[in-house]
VOGU-3710 file (C-alpha; in Angstrom, 3 decimals, decimal comma):
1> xxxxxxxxxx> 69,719/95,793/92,210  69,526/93,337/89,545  71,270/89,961/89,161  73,495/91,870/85,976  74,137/95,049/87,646  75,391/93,363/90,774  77,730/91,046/88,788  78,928/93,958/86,909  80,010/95,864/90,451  81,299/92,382/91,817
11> xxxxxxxxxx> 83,583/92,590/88,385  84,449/96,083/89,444  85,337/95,646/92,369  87,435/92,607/91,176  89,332/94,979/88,697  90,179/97,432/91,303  91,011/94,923/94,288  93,760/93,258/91,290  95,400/96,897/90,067  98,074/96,904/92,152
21> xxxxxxxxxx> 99,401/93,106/91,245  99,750/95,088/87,472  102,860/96,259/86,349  103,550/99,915/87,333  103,119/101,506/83,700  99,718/100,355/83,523  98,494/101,472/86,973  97,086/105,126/85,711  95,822/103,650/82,966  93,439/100,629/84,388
31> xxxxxxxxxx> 92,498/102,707/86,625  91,167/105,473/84,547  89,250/103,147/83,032  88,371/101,292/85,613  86,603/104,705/87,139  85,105/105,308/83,659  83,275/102,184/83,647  81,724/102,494/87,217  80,653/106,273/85,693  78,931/104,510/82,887
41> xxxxxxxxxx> 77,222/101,916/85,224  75,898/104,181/87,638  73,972/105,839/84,688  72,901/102,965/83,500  75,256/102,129/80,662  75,952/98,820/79,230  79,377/98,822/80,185  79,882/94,671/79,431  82,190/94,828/76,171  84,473/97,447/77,648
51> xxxxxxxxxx> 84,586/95,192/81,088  85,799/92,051/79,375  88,437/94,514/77,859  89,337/95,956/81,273  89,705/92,548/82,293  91,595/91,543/79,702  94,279/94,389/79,907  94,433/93,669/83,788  95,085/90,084/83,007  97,899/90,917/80,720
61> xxxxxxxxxx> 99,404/93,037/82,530  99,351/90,838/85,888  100,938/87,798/83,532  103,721/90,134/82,499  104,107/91,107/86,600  104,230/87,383/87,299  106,792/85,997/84,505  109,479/88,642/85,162  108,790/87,821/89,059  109,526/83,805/88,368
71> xxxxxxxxxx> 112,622/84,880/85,743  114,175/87,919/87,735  118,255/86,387/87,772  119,664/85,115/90,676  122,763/87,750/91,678  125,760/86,552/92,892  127,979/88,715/94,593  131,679/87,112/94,448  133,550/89,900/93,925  136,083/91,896/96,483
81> xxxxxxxxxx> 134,695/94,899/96,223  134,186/97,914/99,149  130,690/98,685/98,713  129,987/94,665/99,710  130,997/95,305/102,863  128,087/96,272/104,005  125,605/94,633/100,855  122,823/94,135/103,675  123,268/97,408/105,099  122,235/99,335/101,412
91> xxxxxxxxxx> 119,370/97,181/100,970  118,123/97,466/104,290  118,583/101,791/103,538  116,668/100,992/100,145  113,722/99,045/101,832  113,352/101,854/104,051  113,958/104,985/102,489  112,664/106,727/99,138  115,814/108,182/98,878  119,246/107,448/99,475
101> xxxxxxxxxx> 122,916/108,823/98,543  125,802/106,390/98,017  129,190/108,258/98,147  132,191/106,184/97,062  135,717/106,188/95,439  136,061/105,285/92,076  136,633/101,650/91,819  134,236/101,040/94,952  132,152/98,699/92,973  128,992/100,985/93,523
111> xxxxxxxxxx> 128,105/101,178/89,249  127,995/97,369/88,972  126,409/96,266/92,447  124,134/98,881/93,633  122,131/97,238/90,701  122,712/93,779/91,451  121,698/94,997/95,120  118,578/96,124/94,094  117,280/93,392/91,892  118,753/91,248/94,950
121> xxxxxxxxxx> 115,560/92,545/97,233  113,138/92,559/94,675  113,527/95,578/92,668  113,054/95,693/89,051  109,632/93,808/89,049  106,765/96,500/88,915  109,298/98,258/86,007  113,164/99,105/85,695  115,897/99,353/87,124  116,907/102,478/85,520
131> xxxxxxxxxx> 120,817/103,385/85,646  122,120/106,914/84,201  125,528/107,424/83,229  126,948/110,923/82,183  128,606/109,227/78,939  127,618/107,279/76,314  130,507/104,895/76,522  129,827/104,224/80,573  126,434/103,477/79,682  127,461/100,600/77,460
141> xxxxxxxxxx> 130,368/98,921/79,033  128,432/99,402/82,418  125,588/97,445/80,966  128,183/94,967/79,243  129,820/94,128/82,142  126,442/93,758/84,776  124,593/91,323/81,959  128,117/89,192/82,137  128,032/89,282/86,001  124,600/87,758/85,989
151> xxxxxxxxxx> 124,941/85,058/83,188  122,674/86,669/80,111  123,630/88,200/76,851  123,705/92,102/76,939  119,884/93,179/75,619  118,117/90,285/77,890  118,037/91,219/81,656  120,392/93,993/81,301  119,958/96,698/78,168  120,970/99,909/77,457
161> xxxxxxxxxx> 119,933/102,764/75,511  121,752/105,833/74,076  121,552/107,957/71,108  119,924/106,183/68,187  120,627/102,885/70,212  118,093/100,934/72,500  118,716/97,079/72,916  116,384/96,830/76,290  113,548/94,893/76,132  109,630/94,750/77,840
171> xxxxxxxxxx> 111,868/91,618/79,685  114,715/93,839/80,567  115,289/94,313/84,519  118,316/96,597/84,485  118,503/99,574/82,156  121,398/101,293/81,219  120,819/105,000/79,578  122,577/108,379/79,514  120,758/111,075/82,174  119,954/112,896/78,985
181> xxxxxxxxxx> 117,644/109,855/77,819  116,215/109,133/80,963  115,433/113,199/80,724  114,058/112,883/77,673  111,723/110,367/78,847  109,684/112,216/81,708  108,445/114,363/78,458  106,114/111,442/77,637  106,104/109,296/80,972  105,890/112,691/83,350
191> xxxxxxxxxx> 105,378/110,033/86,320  108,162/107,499/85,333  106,236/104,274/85,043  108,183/102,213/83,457  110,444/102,450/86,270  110,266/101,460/90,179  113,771/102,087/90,917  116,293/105,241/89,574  120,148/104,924/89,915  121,684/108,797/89,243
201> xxxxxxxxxx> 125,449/107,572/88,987  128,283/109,706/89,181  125,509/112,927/90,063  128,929/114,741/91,643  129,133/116,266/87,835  126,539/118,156/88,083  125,752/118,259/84,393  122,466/120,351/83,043  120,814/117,078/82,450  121,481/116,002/86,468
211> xxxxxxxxxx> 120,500/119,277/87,973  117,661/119,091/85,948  117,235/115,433/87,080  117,730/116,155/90,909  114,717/118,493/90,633  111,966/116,812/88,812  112,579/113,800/90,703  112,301/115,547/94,143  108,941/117,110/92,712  107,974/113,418/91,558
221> xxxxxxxxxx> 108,646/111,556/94,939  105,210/112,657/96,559  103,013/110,746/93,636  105,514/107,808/93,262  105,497/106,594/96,746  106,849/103,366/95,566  109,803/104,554/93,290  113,166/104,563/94,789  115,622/106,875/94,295  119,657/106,562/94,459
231> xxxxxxxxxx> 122,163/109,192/94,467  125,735/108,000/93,775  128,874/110,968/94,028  132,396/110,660/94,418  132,773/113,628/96,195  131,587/115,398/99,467  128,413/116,424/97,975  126,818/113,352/99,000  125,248/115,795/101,558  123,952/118,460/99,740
241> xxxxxxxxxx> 122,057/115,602/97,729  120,958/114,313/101,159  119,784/117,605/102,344  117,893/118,602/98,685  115,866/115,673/99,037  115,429/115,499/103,134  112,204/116,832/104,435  110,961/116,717/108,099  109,146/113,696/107,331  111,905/112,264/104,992
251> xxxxxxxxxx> 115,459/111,499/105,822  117,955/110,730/103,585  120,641/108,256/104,491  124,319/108,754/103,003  126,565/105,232/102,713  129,692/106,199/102,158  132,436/103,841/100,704  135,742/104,556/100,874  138,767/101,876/101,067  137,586/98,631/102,917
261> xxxxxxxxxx> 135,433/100,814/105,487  131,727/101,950/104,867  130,701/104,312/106,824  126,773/105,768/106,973  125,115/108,726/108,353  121,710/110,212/108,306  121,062/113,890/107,185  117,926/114,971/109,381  116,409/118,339/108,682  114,113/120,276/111,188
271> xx> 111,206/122,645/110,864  110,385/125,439/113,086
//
């Protein structure tokens, strides 16, 4: 092999061994290109513009990774609220688990801190934090309220998008949207990128846009192995949620919040 070809696979291999420090939206995309390159090399293509491209995308991309790694907000968690109870408790269930449901009374605390609990453990780096809300006006004051809890104006760290509004940002950690937006979105994103965590709030009203949700996400968790998923209801149907997404290698854990008590369970579903 000569001295150009075998710094050209030494590059390669470079490119490849650095994909997963990009963020999460570029991922399928270096590495297409990445695997048309080493095509083009082993037939014998000059392959050393499009390289320093590659390389240059990667680099990008790994920059954007590292700034919103140094700038992700601090969270503070002051307030007296149920679901703080047991703070550690959730993020241990999100560490381990693609999936988990989160059943609490309204006024629990679960739309403003299951957020903050995420970005907390070092969610919200590789993409958002995405947060649905059935309403328009939840979506908002939601957002509003989270970007005061952690010190920034609303559109910095925390943003929100409905209908003919979008004030999030390629900075934004925590994004506020309607389900029907986030729906919307897997038309042109069928994989989710631009997220690496999913909050389905208040998924006990079983809108058209939820069910819909519920579904393609379960289909999605097998290629996202990274993304998280959590279910939020008021309501006992924490466990049909649990049992939709448990498989025999997947349990889904159910937190539920009610008064000052949390209490959690684990919905485990054998095959014959």
């Amino acid at each position: 092999m000569s001295t150009a070809k075998r710094t050209a696979a030494l590059r390669l291999q470079a490119i490849a061994d650095q994909i997963r420090g990009a963020m999460q939206v570029d991922r399928a995309s270096l590495r297409r290109s990445l695997q048309s390159l080493e095509q083009a090399a082993a037939a014998g293509k000059p392959i050393d513009r499009k390289l320093r491209q590659l390389e240059q995308r990667l680099a990008r991309s790994r920059e954007h990774r590292s700034r919103r790694e140094q700038n992700r907000p601090r969270c503070r968690f002051e307030l007296d609220l149920p679901i703080l109870a047991r703070r550690q408790e959730i993020a241990d269930a999100i560490r381990d688990h693609q999936v988990i449901v989160v059943c609490g009374e309204t006024g629990s605390g679960k739309s403003t801190q299951l957020p903050k609990i995420c970005l907390d453990i070092g969610r919200g780096i590789d993409g958002f934090i995405g947060h649905t809300q059935p309403r328009r006006v939840a979506a908002r004051t939601i957002a509003a309220r989270l970007a005061e809890e952690l010190g920034s104006p609303l559109g910095s760290d925390v943003g929100y998008q409905v209908r003919f509004t979008d004030t999030s940002k390629p900075e934004t950690y925590i994004k506020l949207m309607t389900d029907g937006i986030l729906l919307a979105e897997t038309q042109g994103d069928r994989f989710l990128d631009r997220y690496d965590t999913l909050i389905i709030d208040e998924a006990h009203e079983r809108s058209l846009n939820i069910d819909f949700l519920i579904g393609y996400l379960k289909r999605l968790l097998p290629k996202r192995h990274d993304l998280r998923i959590i279910i939020t209801s008021a309501t006992i149907d924490a466990e049909s949620f649990a049992a939709h997404y448990s498989t025999a290698a997947r349990q889904v854990p159910i937190i539920e919040v009610s008064g000052e008590r949390i209490r959690s369970k684990l919905v485990i579903v054998h095959r014959n």
